[in-house]
C-alpha positions in Angstrom: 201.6 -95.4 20.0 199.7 -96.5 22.7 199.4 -94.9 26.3 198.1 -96.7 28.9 195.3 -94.9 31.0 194.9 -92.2 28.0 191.4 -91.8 26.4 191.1 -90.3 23.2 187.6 -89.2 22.2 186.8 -88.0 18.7 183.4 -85.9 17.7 183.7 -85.4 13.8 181.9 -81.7 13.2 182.8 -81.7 9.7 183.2 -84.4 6.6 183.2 -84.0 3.1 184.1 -86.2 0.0 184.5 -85.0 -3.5 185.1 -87.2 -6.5 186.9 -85.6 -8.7 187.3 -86.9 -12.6 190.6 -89.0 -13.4 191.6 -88.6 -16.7 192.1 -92.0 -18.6 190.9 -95.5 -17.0 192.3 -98.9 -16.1 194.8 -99.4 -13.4 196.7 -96.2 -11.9 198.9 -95.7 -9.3 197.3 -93.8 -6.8 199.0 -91.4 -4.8 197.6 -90.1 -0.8 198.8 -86.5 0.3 197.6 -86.0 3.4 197.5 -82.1 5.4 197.3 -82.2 9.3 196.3 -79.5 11.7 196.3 -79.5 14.7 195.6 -76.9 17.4 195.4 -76.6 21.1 191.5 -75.6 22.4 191.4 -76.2 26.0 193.7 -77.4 29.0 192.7 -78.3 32.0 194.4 -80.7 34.8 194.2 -84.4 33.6 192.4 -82.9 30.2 193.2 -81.2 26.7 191.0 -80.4 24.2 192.4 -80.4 20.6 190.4 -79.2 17.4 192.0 -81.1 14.2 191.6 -81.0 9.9 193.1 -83.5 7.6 192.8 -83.0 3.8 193.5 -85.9 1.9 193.8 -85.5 -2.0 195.0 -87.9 -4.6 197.8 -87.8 -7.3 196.4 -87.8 -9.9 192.7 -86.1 -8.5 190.3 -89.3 -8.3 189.1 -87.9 -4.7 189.4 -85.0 -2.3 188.3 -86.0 1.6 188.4 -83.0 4.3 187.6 -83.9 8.2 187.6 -81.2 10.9 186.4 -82.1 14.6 187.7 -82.1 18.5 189.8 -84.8 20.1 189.7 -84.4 24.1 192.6 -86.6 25.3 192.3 -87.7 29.1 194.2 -89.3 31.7 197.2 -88.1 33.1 199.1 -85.3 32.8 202.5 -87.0 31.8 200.6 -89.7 29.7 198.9 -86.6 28.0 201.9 -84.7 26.9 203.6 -87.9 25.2 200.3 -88.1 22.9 201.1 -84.8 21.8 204.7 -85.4 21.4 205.8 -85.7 17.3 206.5 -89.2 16.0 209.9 -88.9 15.3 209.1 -91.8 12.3 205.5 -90.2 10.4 206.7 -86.5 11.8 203.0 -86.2 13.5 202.0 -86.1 16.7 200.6 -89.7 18.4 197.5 -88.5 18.9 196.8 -88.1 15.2 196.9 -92.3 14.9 194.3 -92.4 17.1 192.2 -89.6 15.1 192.9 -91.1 11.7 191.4 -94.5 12.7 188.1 -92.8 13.7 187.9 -90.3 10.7 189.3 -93.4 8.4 186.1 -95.1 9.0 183.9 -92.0 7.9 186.5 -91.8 5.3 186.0 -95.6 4.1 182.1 -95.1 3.6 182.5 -92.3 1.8 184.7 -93.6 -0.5 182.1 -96.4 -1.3 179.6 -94.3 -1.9 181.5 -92.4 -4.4 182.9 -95.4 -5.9 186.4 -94.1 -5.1 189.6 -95.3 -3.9 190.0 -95.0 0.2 192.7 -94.3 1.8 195.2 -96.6 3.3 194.0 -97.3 7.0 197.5 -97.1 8.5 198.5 -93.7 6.6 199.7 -92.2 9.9 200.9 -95.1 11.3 204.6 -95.8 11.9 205.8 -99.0 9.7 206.2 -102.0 10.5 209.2 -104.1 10.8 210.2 -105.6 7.7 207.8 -103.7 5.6 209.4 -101.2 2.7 208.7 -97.6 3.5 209.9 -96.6 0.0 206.5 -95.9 -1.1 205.6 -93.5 2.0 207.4 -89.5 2.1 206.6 -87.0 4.5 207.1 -83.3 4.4 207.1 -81.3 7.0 205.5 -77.5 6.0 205.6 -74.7 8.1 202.6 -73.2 10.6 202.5 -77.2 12.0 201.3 -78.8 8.7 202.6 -82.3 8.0 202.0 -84.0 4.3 202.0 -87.6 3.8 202.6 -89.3 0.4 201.3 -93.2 0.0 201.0 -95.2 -3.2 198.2 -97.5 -3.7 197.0 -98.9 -7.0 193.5 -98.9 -8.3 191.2 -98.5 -11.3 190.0 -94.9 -12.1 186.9 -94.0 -14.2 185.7 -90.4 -15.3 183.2 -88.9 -13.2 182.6 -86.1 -10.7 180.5 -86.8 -7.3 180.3 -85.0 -3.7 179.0 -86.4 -0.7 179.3 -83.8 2.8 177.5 -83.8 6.2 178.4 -81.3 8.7 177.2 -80.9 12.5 177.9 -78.1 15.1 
């Protein structure tokens, strides 16, 4: 969703990439379960400060991604609060499309350098019209976590690699 006059800047603290071994080879159907956080760090007039996590694993385990940073959201009040308001269609909040596109990048490289599948670059989007959504499911957990199921074929081999960077 986009809000005009809002400003969404993301500062990445923490990234890591595990590839995990996939039993079997050839062509497998991929699945993306994605866990959100999201948590409220500062307020102020015209400006809130939110820290997030996503966790992205795959079914079956080919690769493990986990991103934790801050996402200050500015502009007006009003605009503010619909950003944080819940997509009534991927059951998280607007804000987190923004997020995902900046940690899907990190996410992308990473997933070259392990020689791994990435994820889809529209996981938390909303669909679009006349696209099939039977693919996609989301559950809704309790304490605020949202999972997110996408399908996405690929080739799998058998071998184990980690890539991480961190700054605080």
């Amino acid at each position: 969703m986009y809000v005009p006059n809002v400003s969404v800047k993301v500062e990445i603290s923490s990234l890591l990439g595990v590839r995990l071994g996939a039993k079997g080879g050839g062509a497998e159907t991929i699945n993306f379960d994605v866990r959100a956080k999201l948590e409220e760090k500062e307020r102020k007039s015209q400006m809130v400060v939110v820290g997030f996590g996503l966790l992205l694993n795959t079914k079956p385990n080919v690769v493990k991604f986990e991103i934790e940073g801050t996402a200050t959201i500015t502009g007006k009040d009003a605009e503010i609060k619909k950003m944080l308001e819940v997509d009534p269609e991927t059951k998280v909040p607007y804000v987190f499309q923004s997020i995902y596109q900046h940690a899907f990048t990190a996410m992308y490289l990473m997933s070259t350098i392990l020689n791994a599948p990435p994820p889809p670059n529209n996981l938390l989007m909303p669909p679009k019209q006349g696209v099939p959504v039977e693919d996609v499911s989301v559950e809704v957990g309790t304490e605020a976590v949202e999972a997110v199921s996408v399908q996405a074929a690929t080739a799998a081999e058998e071998e184990t690699s980690e890539v991480g960077a961190s700054s605080k």
